[in-house]
VEXKEPA-671121 format. One record per residue (C-alpha): residue in one letter; x negated, y negated, z. Coordinates in nm, 4 decimals, decimal comma, padded with zeros to 6 digits. Layout:
N
<r:A; east:X; north:Y; up:Z> $
...
This chain:
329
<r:X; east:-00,5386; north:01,3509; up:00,3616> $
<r:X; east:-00,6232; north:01,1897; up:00,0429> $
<r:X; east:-00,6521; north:00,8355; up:-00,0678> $
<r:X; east:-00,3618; north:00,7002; up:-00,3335> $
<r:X; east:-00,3062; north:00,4397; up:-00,5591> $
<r:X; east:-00,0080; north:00,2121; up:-00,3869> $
<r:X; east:00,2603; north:-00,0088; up:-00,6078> $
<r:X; east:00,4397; north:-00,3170; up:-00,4160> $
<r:X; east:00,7955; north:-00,3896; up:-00,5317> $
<r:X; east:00,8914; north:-00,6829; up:-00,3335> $
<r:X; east:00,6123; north:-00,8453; up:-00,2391> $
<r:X; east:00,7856; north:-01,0647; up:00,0758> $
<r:X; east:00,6761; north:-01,1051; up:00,4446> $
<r:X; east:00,6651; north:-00,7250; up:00,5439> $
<r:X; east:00,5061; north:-00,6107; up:00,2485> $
<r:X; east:00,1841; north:-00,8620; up:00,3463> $
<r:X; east:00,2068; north:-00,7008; up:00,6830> $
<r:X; east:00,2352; north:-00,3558; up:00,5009> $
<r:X; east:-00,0621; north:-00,4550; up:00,3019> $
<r:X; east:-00,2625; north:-00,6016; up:00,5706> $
<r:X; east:-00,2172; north:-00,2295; up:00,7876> $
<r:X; east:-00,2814; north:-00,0034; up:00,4633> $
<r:X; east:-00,6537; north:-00,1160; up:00,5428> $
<r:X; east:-00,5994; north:00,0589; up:00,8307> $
<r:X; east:-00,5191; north:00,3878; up:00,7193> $
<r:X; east:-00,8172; north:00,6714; up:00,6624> $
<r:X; east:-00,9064; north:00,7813; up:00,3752> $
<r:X; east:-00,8975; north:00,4281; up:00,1876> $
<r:X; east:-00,5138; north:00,3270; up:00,0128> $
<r:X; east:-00,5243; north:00,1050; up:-00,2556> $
<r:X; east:-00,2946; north:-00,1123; up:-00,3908> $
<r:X; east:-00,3175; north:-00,1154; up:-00,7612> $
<r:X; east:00,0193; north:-00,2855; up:-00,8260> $
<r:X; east:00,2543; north:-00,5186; up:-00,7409> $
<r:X; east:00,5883; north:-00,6079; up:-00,8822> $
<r:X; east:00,8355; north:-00,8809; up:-00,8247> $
<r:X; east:01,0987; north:-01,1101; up:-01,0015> $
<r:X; east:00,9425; north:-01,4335; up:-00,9454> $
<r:X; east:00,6157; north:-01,5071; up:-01,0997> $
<r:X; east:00,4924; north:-01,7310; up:-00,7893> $
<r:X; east:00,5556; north:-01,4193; up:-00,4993> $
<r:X; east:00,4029; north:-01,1957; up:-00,7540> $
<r:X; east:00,0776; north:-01,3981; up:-00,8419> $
<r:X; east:00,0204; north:-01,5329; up:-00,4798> $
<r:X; east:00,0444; north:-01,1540; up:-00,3706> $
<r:X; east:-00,1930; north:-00,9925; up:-00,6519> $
<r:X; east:-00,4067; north:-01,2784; up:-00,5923> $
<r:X; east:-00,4338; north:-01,2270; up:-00,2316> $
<r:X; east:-00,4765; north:-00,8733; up:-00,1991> $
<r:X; east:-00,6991; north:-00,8261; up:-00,5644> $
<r:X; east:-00,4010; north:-00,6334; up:-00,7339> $
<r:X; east:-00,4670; north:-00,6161; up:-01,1264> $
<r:X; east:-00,1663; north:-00,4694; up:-01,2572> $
<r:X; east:00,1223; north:-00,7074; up:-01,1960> $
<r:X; east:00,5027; north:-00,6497; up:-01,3667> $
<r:X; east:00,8134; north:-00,8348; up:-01,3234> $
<r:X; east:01,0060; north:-00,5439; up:-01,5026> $
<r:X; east:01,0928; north:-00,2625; up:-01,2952> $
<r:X; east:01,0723; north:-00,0304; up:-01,6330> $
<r:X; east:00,7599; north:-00,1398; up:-01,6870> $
<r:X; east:00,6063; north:-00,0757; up:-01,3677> $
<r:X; east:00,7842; north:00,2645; up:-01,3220> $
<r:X; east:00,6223; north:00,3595; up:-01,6866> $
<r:X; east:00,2877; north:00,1287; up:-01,6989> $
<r:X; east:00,1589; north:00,0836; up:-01,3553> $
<r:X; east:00,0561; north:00,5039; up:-01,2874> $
<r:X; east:00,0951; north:00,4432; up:-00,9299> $
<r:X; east:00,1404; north:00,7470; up:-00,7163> $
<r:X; east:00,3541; north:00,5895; up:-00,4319> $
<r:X; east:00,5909; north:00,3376; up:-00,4490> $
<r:X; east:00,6166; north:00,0924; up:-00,1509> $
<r:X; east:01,0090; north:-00,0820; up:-00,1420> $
<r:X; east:01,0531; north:-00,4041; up:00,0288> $
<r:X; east:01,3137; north:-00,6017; up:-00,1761> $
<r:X; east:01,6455; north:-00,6759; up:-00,0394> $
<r:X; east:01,8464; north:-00,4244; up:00,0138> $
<r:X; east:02,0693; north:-00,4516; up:-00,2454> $
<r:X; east:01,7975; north:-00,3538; up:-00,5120> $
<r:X; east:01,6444; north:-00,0541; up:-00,3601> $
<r:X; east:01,8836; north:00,1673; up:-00,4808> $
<r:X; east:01,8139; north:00,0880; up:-00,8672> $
<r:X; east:01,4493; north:00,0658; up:-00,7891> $
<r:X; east:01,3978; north:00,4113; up:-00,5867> $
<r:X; east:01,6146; north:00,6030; up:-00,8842> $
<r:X; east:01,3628; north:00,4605; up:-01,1021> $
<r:X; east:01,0524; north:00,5673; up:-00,9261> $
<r:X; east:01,2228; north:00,9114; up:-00,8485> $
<r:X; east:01,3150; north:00,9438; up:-01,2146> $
<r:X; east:00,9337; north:00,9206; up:-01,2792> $
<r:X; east:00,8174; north:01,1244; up:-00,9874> $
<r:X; east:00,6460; north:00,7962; up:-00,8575> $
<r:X; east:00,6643; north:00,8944; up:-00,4561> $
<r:X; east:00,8875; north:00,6140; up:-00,2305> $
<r:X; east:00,8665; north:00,4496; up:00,0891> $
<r:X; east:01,1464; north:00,2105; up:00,0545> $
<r:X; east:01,2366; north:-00,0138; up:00,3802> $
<r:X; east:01,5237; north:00,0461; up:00,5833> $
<r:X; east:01,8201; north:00,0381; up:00,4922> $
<r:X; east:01,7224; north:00,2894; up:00,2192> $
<r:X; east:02,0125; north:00,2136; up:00,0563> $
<r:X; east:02,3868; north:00,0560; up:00,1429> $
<r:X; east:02,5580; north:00,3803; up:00,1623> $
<r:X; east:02,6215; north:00,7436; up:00,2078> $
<r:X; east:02,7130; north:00,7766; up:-00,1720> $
<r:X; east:02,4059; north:00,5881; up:-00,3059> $
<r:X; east:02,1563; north:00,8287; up:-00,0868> $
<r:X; east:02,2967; north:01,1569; up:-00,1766> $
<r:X; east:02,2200; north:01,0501; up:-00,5459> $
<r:X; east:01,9196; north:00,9301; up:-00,4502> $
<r:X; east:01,8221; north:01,2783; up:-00,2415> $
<r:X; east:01,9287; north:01,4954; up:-00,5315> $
<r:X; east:01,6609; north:01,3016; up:-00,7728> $
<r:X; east:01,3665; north:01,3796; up:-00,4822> $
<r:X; east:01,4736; north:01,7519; up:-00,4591> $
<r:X; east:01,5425; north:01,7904; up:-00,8443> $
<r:X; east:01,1890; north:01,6122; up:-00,9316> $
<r:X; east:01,0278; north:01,7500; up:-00,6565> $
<r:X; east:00,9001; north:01,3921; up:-00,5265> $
<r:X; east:00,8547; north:01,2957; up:-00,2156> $
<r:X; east:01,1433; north:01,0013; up:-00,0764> $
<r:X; east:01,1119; north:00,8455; up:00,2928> $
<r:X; east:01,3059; north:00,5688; up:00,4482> $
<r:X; east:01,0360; north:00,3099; up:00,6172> $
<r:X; east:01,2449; north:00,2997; up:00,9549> $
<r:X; east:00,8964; north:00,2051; up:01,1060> $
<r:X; east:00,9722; north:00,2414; up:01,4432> $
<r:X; east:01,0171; north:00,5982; up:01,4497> $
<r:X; east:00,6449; north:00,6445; up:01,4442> $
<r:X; east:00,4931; north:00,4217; up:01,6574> $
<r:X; east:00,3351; north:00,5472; up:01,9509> $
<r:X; east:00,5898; north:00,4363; up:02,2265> $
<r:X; east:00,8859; north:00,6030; up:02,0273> $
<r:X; east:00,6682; north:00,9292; up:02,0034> $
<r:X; east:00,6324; north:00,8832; up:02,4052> $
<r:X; east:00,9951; north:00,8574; up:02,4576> $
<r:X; east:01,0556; north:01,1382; up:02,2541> $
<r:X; east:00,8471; north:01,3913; up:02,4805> $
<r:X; east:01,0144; north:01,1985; up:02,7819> $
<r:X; east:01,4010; north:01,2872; up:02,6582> $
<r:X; east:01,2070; north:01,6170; up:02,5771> $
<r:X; east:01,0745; north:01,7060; up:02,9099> $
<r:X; east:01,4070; north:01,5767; up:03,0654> $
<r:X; east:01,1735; north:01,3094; up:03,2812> $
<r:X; east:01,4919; north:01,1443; up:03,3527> $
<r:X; east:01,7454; north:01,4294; up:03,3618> $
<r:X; east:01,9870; north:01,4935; up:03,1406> $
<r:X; east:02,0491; north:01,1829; up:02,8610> $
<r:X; east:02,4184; north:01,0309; up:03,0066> $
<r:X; east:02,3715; north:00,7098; up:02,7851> $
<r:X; east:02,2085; north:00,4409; up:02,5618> $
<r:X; east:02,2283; north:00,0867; up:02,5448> $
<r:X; east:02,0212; north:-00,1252; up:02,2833> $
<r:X; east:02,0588; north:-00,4582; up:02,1212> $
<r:X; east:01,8933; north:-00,7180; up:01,8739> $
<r:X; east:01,9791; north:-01,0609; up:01,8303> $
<r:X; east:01,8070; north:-01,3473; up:01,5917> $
<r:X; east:01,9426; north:-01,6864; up:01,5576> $
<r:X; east:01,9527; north:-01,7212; up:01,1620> $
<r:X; east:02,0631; north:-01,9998; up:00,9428> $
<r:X; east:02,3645; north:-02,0185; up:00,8039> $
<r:X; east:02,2967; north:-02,1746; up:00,5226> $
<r:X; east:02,3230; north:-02,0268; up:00,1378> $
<r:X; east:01,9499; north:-01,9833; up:00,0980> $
<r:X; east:01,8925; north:-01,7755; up:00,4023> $
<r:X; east:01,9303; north:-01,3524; up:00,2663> $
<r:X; east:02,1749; north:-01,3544; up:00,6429> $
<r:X; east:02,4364; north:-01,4622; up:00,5129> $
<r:X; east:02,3737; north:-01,3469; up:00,1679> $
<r:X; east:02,6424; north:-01,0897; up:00,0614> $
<r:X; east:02,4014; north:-01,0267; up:-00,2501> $
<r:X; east:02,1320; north:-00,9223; up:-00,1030> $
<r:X; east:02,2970; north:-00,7351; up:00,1449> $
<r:X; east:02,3315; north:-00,9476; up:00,4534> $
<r:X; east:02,4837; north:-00,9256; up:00,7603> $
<r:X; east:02,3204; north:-00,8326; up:01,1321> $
<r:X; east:02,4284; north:-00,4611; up:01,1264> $
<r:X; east:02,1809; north:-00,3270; up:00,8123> $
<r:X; east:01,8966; north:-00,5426; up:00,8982> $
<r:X; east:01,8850; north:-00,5873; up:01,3158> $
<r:X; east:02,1556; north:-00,2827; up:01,4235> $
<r:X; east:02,0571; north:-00,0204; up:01,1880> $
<r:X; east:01,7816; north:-00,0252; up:01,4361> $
<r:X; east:02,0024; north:00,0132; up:01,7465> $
<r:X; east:02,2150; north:00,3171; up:01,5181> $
<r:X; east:01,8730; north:00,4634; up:01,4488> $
<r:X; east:01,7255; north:00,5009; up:01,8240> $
<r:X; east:02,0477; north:00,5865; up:01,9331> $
<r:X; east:02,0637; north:00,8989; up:01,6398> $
<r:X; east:01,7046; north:00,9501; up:01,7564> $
<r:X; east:01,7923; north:01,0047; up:02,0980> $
<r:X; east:02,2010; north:01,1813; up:02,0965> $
<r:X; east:02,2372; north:01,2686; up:01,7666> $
<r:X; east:02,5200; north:01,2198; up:01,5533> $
<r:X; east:02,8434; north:01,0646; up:01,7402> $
<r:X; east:03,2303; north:01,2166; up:01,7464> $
<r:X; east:03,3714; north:00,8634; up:01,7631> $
<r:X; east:03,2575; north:00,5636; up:01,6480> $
<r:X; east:03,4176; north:00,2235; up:01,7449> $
<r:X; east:03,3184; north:-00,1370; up:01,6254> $
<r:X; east:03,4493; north:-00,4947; up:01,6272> $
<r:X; east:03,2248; north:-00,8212; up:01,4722> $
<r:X; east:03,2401; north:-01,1571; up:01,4102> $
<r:X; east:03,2471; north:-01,2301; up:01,0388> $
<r:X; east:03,1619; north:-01,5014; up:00,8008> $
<r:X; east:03,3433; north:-01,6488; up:00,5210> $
<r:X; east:03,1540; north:-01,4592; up:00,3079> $
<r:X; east:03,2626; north:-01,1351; up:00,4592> $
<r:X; east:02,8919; north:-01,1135; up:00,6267> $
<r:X; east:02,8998; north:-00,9671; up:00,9796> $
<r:X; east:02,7548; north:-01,2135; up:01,2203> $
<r:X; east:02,7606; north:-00,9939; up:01,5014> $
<r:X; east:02,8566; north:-00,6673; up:01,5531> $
<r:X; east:02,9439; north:-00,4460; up:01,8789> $
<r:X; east:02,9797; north:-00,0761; up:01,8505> $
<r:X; east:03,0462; north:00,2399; up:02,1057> $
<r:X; east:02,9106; north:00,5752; up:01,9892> $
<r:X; east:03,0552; north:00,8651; up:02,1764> $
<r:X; east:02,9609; north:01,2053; up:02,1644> $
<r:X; east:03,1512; north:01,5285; up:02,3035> $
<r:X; east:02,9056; north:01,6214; up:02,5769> $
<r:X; east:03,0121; north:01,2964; up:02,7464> $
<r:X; east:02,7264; north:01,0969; up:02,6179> $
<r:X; east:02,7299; north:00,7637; up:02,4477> $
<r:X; east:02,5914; north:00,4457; up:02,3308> $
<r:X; east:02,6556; north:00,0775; up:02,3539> $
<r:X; east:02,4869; north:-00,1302; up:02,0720> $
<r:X; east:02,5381; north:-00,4853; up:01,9494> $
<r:X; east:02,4023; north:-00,7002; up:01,7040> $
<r:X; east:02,3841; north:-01,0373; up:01,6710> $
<r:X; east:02,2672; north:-01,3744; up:01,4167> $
<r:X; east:02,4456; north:-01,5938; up:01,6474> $
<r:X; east:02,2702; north:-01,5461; up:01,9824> $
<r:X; east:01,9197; north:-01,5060; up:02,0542> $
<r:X; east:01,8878; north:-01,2728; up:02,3821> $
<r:X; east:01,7083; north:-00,9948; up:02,3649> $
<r:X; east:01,6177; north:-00,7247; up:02,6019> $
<r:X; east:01,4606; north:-00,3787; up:02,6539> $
<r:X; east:01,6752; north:-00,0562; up:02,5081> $
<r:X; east:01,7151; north:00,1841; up:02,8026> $
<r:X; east:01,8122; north:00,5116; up:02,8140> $
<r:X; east:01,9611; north:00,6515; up:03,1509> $
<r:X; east:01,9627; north:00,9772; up:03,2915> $
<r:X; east:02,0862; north:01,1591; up:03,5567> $
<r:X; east:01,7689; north:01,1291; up:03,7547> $
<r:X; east:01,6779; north:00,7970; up:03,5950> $
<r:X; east:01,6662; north:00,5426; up:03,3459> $
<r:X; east:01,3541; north:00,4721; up:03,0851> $
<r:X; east:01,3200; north:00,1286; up:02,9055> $
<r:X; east:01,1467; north:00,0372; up:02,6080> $
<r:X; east:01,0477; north:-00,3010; up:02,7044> $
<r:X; east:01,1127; north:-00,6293; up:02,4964> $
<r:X; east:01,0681; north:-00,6452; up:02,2093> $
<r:X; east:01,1417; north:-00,2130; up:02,1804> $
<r:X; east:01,2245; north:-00,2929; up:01,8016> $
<r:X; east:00,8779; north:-00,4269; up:01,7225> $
<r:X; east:00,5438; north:-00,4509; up:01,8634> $
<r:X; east:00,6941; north:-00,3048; up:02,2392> $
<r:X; east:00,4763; north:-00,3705; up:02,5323> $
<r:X; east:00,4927; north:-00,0357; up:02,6634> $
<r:X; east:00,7705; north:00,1717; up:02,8548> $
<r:X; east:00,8956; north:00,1681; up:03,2127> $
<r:X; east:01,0576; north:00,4656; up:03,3747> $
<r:X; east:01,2428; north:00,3576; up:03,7074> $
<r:X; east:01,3846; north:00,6738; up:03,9112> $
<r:X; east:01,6749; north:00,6957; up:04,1438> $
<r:X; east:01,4626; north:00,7499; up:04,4166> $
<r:X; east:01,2970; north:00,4472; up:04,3601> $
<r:X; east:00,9457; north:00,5139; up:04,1601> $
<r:X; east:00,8881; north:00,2903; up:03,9152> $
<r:X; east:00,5749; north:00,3699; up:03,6384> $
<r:X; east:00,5024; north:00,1719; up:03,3366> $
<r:X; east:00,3133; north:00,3116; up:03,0313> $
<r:X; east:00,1521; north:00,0252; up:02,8341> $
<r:X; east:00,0761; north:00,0563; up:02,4465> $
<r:X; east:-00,1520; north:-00,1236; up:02,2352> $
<r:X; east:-00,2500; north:-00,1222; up:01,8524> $
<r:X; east:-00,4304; north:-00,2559; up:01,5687> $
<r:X; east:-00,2479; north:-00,4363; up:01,3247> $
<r:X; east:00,1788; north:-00,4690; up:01,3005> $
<r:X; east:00,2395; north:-00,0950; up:01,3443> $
<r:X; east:00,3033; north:00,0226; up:00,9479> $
<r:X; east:-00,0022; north:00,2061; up:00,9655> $
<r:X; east:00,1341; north:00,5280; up:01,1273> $
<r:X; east:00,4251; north:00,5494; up:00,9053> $
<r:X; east:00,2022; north:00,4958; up:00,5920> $
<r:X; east:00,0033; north:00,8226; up:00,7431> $
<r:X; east:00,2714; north:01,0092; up:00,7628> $
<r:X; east:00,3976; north:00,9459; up:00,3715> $
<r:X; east:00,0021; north:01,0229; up:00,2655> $
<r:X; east:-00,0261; north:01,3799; up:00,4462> $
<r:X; east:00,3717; north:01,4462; up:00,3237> $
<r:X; east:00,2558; north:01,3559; up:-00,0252> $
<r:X; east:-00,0647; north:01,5435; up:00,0185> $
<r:X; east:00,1505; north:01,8364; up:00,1186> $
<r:X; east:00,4023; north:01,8079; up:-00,1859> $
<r:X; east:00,6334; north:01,7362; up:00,0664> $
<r:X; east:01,0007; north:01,5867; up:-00,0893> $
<r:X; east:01,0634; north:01,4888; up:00,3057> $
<r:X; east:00,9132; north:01,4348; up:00,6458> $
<r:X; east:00,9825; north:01,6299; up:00,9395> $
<r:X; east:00,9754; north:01,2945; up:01,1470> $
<r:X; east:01,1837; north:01,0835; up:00,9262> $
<r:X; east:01,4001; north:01,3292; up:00,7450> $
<r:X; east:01,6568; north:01,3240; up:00,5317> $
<r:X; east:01,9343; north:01,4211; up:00,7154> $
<r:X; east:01,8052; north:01,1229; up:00,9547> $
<r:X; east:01,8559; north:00,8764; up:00,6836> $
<r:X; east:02,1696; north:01,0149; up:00,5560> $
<r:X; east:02,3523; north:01,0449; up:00,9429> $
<r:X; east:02,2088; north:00,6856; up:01,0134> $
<r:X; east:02,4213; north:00,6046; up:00,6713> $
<r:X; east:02,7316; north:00,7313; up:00,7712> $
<r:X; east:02,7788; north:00,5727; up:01,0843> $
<r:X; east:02,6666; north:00,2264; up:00,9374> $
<r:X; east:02,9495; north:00,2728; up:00,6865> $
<r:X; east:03,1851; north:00,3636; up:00,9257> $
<r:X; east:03,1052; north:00,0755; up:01,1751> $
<r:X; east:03,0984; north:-00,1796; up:00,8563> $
<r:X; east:03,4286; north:-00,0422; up:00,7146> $
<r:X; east:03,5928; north:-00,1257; up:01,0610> $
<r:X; east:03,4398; north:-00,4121; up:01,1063> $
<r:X; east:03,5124; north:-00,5348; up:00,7141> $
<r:X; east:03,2037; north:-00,5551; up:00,5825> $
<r:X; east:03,2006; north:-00,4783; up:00,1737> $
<r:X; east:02,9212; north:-00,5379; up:-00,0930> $
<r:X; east:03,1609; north:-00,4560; up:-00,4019> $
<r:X; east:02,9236; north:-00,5590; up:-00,6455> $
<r:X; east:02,7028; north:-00,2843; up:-00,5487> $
<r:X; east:02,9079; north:-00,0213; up:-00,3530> $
């Protein structure tokens, strides 16, 4: 692999942690520059990680700061704009999940990476941290038989207040794209793409899904029951149950997981326990260096198609439920 020179747009709460884990990474990743809107975020953020360049003009950045990957952590609502403009000027992207709000928006945004030859990758995290990766060779391996169905949830007790991004329709709030994309992605991982979807929520007066509950069903009899939630704050592990079994990613599976359990019907019970240095964003900031090392557009891990499947069954679960960003859809 080969050591790059990193550019920050957004530089919030996950892109310190994202910062903090590049150190992590071998050979050495620098972070060269950082842009944001607000002077204050963008200062306190150069300052603390020794960033020179520092914009707060996307144009500028895309054509001053000669970075060679682009890191995206803004609200969602602005990575659209921000990965066409790093595409544009075959400046690589990680941009945080959602990649963007919709199937439309990403097949414009695919078409740039494959006509500029530069390398795009949603930062669903998750997908590469080492318990996923386990899980994986467990469905695999058919340690629990054959997959029957899926049930996974997230649930954070937000504000509901104007200032909180929530419950901001402008920046793209709502549980479903920042806490069920999540449960949609592991369940994708795991069944692949559903026949039927089906989804009911609770909305705001803003038109901002407070919770959402959804049924994914798939024509080998499979399925999945997910739910989402800024009202409630009860969490537990995701499992996945077999015809021999039943595996759990243990609370919190959507973060820093504890490890997995595997409980079979005859009554063994194993737990595999996981440990790391740092958040986790390490792993998938390995994978984006030895893609872009490769002149990879895409990763085998966290491809395209991923992104784009996860996309369509978030807009079909948010057009049933009523969920609409028209100022940016």
């Amino acid at each position: 692999m080969k050591s790059y020179n990193w550019g920050i747009i957004g530089p919030g709460k996950i892109a310190h942690y994202f910062a903090n884990d590049l150190k992590l990474v071998s050979p050495p990743q620098k972070i060269t520059a950082v842009l944001s809107d607000r002077e204050k975020s963008l200062n306190d953020f150069a300052g603390e990680f020794a960033v020179k360049k520092r914009f707060l003009n996307l144009d500028d950045f895309v054509h001053q700061s000669k970075v060679d990957i682009a890191y995206i952590a803004t609200p969602h609502t602005l990575h659209y704009e921000a990965i066409k403009a790093c595409l544009k000027n075959k400046i690589a992207v990680l941009c945080e999940k959602p990649i963007v709000l919709n199937r439309e928006q990403f097949l414009e945004i695919q078409q740039l990476s494959k006509t500029n030859q530069t390398f795009l990758m949603e930062g669903m995290w998750i997908r590469f941290l080492p318990d996923i990766k386990k899980l994986l060779e467990f469905v695999s391996e058919k340690r629990i038989g054959n997959i029957m169905s899926l049930k996974a949830s997230i649930s954070f007790k937000a504000p509901c207040d104007d200032d909180n991004r929530y419950y901001d329709p402008e920046k793209g709030g709502g549980s479903l794209l920042d806490l069920g994309v999540y449960c949609v992605f592991l369940s994708t991982l795991v069944l692949g793409k559903p026949s039927l979807v089906k989804a009911v929520g609770n909305l705001s007066g803003k038109n901002i899904d407070e919770a959402s509950a959804i049924l994914l069903s798939h024509d080998d009899g499979s399925y999945a029951m997910l739910e989402s939630s800024l009202q409630i704050k009860h969490n537990r592990p995701a499992e996945i149950f077999g015809t021999d079994g039943v595996i759990r990613l243990l609370d919190p599976w959507f973060e820093k997981s504890p490890g997995i359990e595997i409980e079979m019907d005859k009554g063994k019970k194993d737990t595999i326990f996981f440990t790391w240095e740092g958040h986790g964003l390490q792993f998938e900031i390995e994978e984006v260096v030895q893609c872009v090392s490769q002149q990879k557009t895409e990763s085998g891990l966290m491809p395209h198609a991923l992104s784009k499947m996860i996309l369509e069954i978030t807009d079909e679960i948010r057009d049933q439920v009523g969920v609409f960003y028209p100022e940016y859809e």
